[in-house]
C-alpha positions as CSV (number, residue, x, y, z in Angstrom):
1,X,39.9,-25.8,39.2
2,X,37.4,-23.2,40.5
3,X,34.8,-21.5,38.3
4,X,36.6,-18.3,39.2
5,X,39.5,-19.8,37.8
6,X,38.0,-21.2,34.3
7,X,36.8,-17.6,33.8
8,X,40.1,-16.0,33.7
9,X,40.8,-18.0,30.9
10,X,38.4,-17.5,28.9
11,X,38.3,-14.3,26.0
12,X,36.4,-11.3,26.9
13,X,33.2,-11.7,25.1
14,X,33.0,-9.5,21.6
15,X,30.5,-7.1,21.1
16,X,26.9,-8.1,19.2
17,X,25.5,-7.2,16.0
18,X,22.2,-5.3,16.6
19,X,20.8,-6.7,13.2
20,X,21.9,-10.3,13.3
21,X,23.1,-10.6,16.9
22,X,26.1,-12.3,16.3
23,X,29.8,-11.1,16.9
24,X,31.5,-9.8,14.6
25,X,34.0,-12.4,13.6
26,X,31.1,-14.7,13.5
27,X,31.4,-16.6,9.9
28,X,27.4,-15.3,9.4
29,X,27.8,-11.9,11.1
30,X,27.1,-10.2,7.8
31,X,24.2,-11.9,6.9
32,X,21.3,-9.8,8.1
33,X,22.8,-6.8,6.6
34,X,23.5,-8.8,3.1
35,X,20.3,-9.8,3.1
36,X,19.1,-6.3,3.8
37,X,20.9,-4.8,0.9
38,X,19.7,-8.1,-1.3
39,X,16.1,-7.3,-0.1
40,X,16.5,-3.2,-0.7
41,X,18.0,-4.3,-4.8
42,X,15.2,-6.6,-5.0
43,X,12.5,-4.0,-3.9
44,X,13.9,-1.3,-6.5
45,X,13.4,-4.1,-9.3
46,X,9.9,-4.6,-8.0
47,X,9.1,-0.6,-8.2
48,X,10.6,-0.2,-11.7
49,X,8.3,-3.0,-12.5
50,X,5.3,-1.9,-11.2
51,X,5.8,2.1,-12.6
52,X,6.5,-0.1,-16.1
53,X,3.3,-1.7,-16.0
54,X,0.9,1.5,-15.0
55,X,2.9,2.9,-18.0
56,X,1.9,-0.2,-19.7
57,X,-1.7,-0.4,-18.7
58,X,-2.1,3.3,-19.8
59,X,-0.6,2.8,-23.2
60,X,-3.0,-0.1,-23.4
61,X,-6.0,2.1,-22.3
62,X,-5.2,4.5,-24.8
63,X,-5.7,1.9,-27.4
64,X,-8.2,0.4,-25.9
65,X,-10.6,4.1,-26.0
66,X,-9.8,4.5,-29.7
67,X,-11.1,1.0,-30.0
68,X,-14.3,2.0,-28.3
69,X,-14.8,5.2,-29.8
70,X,-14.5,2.8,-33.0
71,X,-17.3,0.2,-31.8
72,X,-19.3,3.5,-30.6
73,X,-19.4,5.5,-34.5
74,X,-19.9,1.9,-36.0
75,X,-22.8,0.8,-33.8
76,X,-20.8,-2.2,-32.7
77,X,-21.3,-3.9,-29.6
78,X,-18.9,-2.8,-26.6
79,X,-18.1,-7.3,-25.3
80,X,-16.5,-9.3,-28.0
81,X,-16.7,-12.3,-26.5
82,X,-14.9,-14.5,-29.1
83,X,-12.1,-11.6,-29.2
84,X,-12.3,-12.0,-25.2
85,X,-11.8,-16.1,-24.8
86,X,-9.2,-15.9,-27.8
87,X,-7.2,-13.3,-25.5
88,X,-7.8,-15.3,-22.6
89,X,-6.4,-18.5,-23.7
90,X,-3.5,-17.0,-25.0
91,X,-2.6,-15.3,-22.0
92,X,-3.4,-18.5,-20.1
93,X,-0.2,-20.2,-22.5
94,X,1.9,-17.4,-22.0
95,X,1.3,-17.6,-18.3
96,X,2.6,-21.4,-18.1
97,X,5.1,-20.3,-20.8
98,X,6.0,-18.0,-18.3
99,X,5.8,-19.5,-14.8
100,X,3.2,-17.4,-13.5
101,X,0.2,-18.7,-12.3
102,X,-2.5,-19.2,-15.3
103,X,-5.3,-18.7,-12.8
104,X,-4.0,-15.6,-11.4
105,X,-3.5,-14.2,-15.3
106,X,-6.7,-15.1,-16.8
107,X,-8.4,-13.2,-13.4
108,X,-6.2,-10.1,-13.9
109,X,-6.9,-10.4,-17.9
110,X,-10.4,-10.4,-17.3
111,X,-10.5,-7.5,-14.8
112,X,-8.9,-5.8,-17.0
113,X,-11.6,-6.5,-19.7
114,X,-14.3,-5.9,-17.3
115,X,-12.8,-2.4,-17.5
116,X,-12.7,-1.6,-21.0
117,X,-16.0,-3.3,-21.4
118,X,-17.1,-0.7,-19.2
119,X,-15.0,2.4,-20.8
120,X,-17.1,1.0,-24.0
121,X,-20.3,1.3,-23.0
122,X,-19.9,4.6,-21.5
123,X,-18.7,5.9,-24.9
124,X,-21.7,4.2,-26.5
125,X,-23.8,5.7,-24.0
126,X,-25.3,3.3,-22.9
127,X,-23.3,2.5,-19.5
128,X,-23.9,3.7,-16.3
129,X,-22.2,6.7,-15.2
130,X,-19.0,6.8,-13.8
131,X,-19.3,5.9,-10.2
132,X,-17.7,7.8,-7.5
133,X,-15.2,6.3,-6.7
134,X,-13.1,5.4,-10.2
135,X,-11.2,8.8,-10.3
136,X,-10.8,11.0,-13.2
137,X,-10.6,9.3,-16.6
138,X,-7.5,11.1,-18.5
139,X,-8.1,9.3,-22.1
């Protein structure tokens, strides 16, 4: 049989996905565009995380100013250092509790103490002020 001839019998070839490049009554023809409707859910999850933690992070701020406005009329120090490695270890449980990464939660715990350490010692008056850069302090 001649190659001319084999051709003939053979279907007319379907048309290509552009996503996943595969024919339409290809078994995994829909997986590209699954997967980009499984990513889009997953990202919408991952924004309504993150706007609930800034919402978190301010309402612990907020406390976090009374607290220093406390230490500041009471003559207290702004570190607490025994308050600071009791916090730290229990995030560091909660962490493996919680499948994240302990490392990565005591560095973001301590950032965020760095912070208020810093908020503190402004309010005593006795920090450095605010540097350029930080943005407008709405406590």
């Amino acid at each position: 049989m001649s190659a001319k001839g084999s051709d003939a019998q053979r279907p007319p070839q379907q048309p290509r996905s552009p996503l996943s490049g595969r024919t339409p009554d290809s078994p995994r023809a829909g997986d590209r565009e699954r997967a980009a409707e499984l990513l889009a859910e997953e990202r919408r999850s991952i924004d309504n995380i993150d706007a609930a933690l800034v919402h978190l992070l301010a309402e612990r701020f907020r406390h976090t100013q009374r607290v220093g406005r406390l230490k500041a009329a009471h003559d207290l120090p702004p570190a607490d250092p025994e308050r600071e490695a009791q916090q730290i270890a229990r995030l560091h449980a909660l962490a493996q509790e919680s499948g994240l990464d302990p490392v990565f939660a005591e560095r973001f715990m301590r950032f965020i103490v760095t912070e208020v350490i810093r908020h503190h010692e402004r309010l005593r008056g006795d920090g450095p002020a605010r540097p350029a850069d930080d943005g407008p302090d709405r406590t």
